[in-house]
C-alpha positions in Angstrom: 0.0 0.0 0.0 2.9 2.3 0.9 4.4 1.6 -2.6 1.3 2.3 -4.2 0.5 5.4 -2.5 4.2 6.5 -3.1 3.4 5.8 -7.3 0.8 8.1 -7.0 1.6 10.8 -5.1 4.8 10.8 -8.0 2.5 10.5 -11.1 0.3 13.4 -10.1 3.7 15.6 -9.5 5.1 14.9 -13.0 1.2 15.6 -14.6 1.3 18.8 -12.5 5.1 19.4 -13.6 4.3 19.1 -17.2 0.7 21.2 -17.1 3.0 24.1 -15.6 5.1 23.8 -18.1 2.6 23.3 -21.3 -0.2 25.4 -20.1 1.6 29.3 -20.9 2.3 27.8 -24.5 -1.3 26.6 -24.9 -2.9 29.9 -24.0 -0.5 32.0 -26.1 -1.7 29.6 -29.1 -5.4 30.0 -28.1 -5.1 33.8 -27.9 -3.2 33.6 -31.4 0.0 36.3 -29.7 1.9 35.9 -32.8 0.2 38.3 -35.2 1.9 40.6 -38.1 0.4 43.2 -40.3 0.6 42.9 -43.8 0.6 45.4 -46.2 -0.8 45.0 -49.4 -0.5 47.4 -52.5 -2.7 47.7 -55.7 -3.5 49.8 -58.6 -6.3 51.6 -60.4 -5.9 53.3 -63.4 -8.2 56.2 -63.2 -9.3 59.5 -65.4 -8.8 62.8 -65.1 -11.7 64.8 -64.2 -13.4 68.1 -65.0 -15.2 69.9 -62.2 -14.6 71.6 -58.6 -13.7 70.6 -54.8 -15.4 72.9 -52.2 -14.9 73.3 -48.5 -17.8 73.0 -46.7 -19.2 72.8 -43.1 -21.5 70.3 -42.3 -24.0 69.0 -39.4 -27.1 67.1 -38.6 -30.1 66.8 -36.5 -33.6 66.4 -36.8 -36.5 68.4 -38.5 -39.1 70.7 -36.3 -41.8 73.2 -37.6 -40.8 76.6 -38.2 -44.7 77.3 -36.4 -46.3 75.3 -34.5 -49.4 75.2 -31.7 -51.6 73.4 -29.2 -55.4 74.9 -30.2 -57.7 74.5 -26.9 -60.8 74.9 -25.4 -61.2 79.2 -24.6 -61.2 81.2 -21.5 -64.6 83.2 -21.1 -63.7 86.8 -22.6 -61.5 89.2 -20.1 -61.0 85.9 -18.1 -58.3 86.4 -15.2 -57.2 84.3 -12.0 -59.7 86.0 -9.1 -58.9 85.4 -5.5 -61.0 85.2 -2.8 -61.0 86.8 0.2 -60.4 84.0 2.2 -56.9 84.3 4.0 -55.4 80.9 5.6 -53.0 81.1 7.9 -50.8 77.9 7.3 -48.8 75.6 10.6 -45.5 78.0 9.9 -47.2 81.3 10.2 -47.4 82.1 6.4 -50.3 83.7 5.0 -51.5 82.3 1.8 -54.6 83.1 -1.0 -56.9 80.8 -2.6 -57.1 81.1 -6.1 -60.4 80.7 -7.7 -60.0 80.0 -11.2 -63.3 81.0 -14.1 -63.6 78.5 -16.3 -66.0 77.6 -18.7 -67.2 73.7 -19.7 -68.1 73.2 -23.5 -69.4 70.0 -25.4 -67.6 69.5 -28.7 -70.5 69.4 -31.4 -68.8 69.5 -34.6 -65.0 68.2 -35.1 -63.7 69.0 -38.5 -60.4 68.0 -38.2 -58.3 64.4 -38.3 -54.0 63.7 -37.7 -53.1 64.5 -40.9 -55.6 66.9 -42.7 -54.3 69.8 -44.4 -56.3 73.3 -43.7 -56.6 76.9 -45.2 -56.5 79.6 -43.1 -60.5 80.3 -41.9 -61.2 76.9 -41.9 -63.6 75.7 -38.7 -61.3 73.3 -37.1 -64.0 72.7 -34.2 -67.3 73.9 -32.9 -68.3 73.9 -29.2 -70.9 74.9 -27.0 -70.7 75.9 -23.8 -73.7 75.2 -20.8 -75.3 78.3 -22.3 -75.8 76.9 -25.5 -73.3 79.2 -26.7 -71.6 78.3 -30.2 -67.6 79.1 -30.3 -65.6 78.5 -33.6 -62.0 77.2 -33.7 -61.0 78.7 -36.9 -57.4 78.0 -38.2 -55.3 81.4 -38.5 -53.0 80.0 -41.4 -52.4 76.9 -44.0 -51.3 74.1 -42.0 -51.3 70.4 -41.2 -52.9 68.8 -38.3 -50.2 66.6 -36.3 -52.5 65.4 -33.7 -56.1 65.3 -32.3 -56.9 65.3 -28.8 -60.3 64.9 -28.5 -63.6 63.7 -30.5 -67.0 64.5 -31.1 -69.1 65.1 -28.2 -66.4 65.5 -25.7 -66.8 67.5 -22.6 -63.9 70.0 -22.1 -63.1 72.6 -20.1 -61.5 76.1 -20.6 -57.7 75.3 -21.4 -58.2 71.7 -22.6 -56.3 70.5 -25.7 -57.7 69.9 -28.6 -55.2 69.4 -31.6 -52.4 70.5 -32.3 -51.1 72.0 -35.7 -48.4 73.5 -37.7 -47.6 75.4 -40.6 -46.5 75.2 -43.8 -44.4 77.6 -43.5 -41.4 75.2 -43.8 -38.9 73.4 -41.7 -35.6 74.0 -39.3 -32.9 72.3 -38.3 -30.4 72.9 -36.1 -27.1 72.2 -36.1 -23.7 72.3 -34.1 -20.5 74.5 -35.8 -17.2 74.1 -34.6 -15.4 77.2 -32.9 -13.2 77.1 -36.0 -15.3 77.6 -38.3 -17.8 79.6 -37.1 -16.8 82.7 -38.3 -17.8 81.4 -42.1 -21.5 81.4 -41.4 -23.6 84.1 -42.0 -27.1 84.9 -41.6 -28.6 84.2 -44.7 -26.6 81.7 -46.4 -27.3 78.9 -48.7 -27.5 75.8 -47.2 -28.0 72.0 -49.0 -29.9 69.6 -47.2 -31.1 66.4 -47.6 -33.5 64.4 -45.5 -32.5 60.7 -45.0 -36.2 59.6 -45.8 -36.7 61.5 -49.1 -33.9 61.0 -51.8 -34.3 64.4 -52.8 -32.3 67.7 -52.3 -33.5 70.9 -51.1 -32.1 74.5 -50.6 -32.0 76.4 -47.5 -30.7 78.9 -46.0 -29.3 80.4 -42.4 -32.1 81.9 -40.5 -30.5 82.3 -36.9 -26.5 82.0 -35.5 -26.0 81.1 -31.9 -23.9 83.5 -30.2 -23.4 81.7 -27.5 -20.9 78.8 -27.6 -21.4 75.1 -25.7 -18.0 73.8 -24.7 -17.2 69.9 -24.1 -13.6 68.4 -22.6 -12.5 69.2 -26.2 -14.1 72.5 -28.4 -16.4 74.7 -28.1 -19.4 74.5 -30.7 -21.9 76.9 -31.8 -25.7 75.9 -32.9 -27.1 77.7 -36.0 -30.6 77.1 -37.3 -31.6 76.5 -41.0 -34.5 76.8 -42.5 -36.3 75.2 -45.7 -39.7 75.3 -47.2 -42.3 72.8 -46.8 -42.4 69.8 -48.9 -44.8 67.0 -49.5 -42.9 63.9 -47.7 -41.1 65.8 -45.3 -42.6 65.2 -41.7 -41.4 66.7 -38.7 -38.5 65.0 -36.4 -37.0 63.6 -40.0 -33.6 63.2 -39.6 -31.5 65.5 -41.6 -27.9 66.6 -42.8 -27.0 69.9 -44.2 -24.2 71.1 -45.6 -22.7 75.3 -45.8 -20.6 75.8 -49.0 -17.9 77.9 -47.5 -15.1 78.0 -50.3 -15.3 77.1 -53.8 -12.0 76.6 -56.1 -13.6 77.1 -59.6 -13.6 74.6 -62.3 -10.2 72.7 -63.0 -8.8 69.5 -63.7 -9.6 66.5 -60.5 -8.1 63.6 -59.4 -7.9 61.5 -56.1 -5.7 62.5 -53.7 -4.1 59.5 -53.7 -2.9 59.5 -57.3 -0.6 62.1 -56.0 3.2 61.1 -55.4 6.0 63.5 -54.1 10.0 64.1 -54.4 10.6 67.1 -51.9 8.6 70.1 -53.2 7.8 68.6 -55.9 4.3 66.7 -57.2 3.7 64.6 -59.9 1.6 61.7 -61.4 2.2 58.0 -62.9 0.7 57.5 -66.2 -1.1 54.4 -66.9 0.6 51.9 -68.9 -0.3 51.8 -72.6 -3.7 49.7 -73.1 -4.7 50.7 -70.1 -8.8 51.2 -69.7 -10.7 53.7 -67.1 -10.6 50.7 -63.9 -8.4 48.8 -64.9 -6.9 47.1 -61.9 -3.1 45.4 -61.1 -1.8 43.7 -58.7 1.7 44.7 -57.3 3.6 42.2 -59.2 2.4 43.6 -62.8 3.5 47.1 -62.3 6.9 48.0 -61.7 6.7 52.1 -60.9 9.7 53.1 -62.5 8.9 52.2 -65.9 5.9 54.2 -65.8 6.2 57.7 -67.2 5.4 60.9 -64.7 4.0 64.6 -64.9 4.8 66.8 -62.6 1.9 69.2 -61.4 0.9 71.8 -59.3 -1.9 70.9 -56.4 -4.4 73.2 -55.1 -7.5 72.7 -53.2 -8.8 69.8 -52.2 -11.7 68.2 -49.8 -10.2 65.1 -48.8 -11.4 63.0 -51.5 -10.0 64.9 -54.9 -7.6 67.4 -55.6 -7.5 70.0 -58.1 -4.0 70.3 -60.0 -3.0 72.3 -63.0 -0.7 70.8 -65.2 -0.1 71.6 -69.3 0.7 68.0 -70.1 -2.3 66.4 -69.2 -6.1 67.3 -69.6 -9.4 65.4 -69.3 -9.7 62.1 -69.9 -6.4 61.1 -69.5 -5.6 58.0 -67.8 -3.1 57.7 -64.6 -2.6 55.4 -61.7 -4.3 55.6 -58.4 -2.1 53.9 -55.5 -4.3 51.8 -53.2 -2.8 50.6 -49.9 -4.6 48.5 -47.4 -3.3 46.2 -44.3 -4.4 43.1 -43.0 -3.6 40.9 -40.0 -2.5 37.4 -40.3 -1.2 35.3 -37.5 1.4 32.3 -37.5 -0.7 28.8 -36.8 1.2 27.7 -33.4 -1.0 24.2 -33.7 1.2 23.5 -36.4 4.3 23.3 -34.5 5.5 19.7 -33.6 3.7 17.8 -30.8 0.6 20.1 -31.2 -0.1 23.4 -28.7 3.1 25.1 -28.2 5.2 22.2 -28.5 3.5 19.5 -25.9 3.5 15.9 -27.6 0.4 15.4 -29.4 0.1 12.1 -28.6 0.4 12.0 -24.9 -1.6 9.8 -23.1 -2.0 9.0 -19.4 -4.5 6.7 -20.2 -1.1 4.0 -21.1 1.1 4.4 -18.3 1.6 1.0 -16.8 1.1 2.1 -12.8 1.8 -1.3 -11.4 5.1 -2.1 -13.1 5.9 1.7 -11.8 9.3 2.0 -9.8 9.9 5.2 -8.6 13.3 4.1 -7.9 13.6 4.5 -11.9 13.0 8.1 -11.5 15.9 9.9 -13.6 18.7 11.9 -11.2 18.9 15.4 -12.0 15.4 16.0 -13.3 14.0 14.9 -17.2 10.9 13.2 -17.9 10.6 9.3 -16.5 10.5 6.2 -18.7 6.6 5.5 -18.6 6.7 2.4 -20.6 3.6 3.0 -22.5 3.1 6.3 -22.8 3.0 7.1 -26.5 
């Protein structure tokens, strides 16, 4: 029994021994350390371009009614809070009033109106009748749309009860944020493009109010400005919306991406597409060798991250050049493919074989090393 319980305690050592040792190497293949970037280059050949780059400012937010109001039951004519002359005298000595407020109750006999309905100015909206049998008119006071109704026919309301709730059609607004850097561009009054994310359509507005007034965050200070644009079938209110200010134009010249453009010192120039090149064309890095590719040298001028305008007397519209496209990936090294599996640990070891009763720990090797199981494989 000794004997045995001497085996044992010595096999579960060397399995603890060699999990301490294998276990570090088995994670770091699990969690895949070994990982390189690698670059890859390809190129288009793309034309040159007629037109213009602008620099513009730009924002979003959502559309709200330039006008709009809560229509609801009236006040009896030169109506005003009344109090009584009752004084109470409250637990901490303070003298208080009672407010009596005049109201008036009305049934809703005639309700002209549904979410949705478009209206003229002097339309009847609603009719009531108050315990007097008194008829009052709810007439509209402009062209609007009705957003939502209240009520319904044969309600009882009181003075100050909602009824519906309208706008106009006078347009839209939408407010934006403006960077403290570039709030100096916008003016009062300039032209704005905006486009509503639910209606592929563009429309023109323009700058109806700037925000004196900065809003600062851990990082900048912004400025709101408001925009306005004319109503529009489709457009609803709380639409999301971008717009987008125009602040510098460059004027008509010859485009191409930015990164078509190569440099040597102060100096910029182009590659020229091989011959029998066609507009998109693409090659892999291996079928172009750079230096056997003519260049133009040009002059560079405004650009909005995308294109860049050049001028250049060699080259005009149409003309073909190379576009430089670079782009990285990740790829790792495959540790389970080292020899004996994870990290290096046999692959086929197996406690499953080990011959415990023909064990001698008296074999054990002298000065550490892995013993002679017999059958492990």
């Amino acid at each position: 029994k000794i004997k045995k319980t001497i085996i044992t305690i010595s096999i579960i050592a060397i399995i603890l021994t060699v999990l301490i040792i294998f276990i570090p190497k088995m994670l770091k293949a699990i969690k895949g350390n070994d990982v390189a970037a690698t670059t890859i280059t390809t190129y288009k050949a793309e034309e040159i371009t007629y037109g213009d780059v602008d620099t513009t400012i730009s924002g979003s937010g959502s559309l709200s009614p330039i006008r709009s109001e809560t229509i609801s039951a009236p006040y009896p004519e030169g109506y005003e809070e009344k109090t009584d002359e009752t004084v109470d005298i409250s637990d901490n000595g303070q003298m208080s009033s009672n407010t009596i407020e005049q109201k008036e109750n009305f049934k809703i006999t005639e309700l002209n109106i549904s979410a949705g309905d478009e209206f003229t100015e002097g339309d009847v909206l609603a009719v009531l009748k108050n315990e007097d049998d008194e008829t009052t008119k709810i007439k509209a006071e402009y062209n609007g749309i009705v957003l939502e109704v209240d009520v319904q026919e044969k309600d009882e309301i009181t003075s100050g009860d909602e009824i519906a709730m309208l706008m106009s059609k006078d347009g839209f607004e939408l407010n934006i944020s403006v960077d403290e850097l570039e709030i100096s561009d916008v003016a009062k009054g300039q032209e704005v493009t905006v486009n509503v994310d639910a209606v592929s359509e563009e429309y023109t507005g323009t700058v109806s109010a700037v925000s004196y007034n900065g809003s600062n965050d851990s990082s900048s200070v912004s400025y709101n400005i408001t925009v306005q644009i004319d109503y529009a079938e489709g457009i609803y209110p709380a639409m999301s919306a971008s717009a987008e200010i125009v602040i510098e134009s460059s004027g008509e010249g010859l485009l191409i991406p930015v990164e078509a453009v190569q440099t040597s010192g102060d100096n910029s120039y182009v590659y020229l597409a091989p011959n029998g090149s066609e507009s998109g064309t693409e090659y892999d890095e291996d079928e172009i060798i750079l230096s056997d590719l003519d260049t133009v040298t040009i002059e560079t001028g405004m650009s909005d991250g995308s294109y860049i305008l050049i001028e250049s007397e060699e080259l005009s519209e149409g003309d073909l050049i190379i576009v430089t496209k670079v782009t990285s990936t990740l790829s790792g090294s495959d540790s389970a493919n080292e020899t004996g599996g994870f990290g290096g640990m046999p692959g086929n070891l197996d406690f499953g074989n080990i011959d415990f009763e023909n064990f001698d720990p008296n074999n054990m090797p002298q000065g550490g090393g892995m013993p002679d199981f017999g059958g492990m494989q």
